[in-house]
N, C-alpha and C positions, 0 to 999 in steps of 0.2 A: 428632527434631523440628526441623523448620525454618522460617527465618521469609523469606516472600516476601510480598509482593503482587500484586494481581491489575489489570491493565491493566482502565479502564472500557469501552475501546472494544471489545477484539477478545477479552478475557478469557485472554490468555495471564498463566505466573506471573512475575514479575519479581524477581529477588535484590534487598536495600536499595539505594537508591539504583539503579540500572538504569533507564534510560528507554527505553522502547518505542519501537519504530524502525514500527510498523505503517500509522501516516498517514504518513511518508514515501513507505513501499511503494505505497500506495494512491492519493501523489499521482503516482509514478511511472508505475505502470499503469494511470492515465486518460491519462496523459499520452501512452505510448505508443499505448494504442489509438485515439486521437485521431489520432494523425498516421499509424495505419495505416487510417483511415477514410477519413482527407483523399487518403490516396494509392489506394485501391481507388476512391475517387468520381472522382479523376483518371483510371485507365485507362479507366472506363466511359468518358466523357465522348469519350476518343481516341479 
């Protein structure tokens, strides 16, 4: 038997105390596909 909890956002289990790392990930991966948007709209453009 053990005891975890469950992240509200992405529903992964978490051990006591463990803070979910998932909206990092999530702000990281807008982040980059943003700046791979920025840079395909730039080749168009040339």
């Amino acid at each position: 038997m053990g005891f975890f909890r469950t992240c509200p956002d992405c529903g992964s289990n978490l051990d006591p105390n463990e803070k979910c790392d998932c909206q990092n990930k999530n702000e990281k991966e807008a982040t980059c596909y943003d700046e791979a948007e920025k840079n395909r709209v730039a080749e168009k453009a040339s």
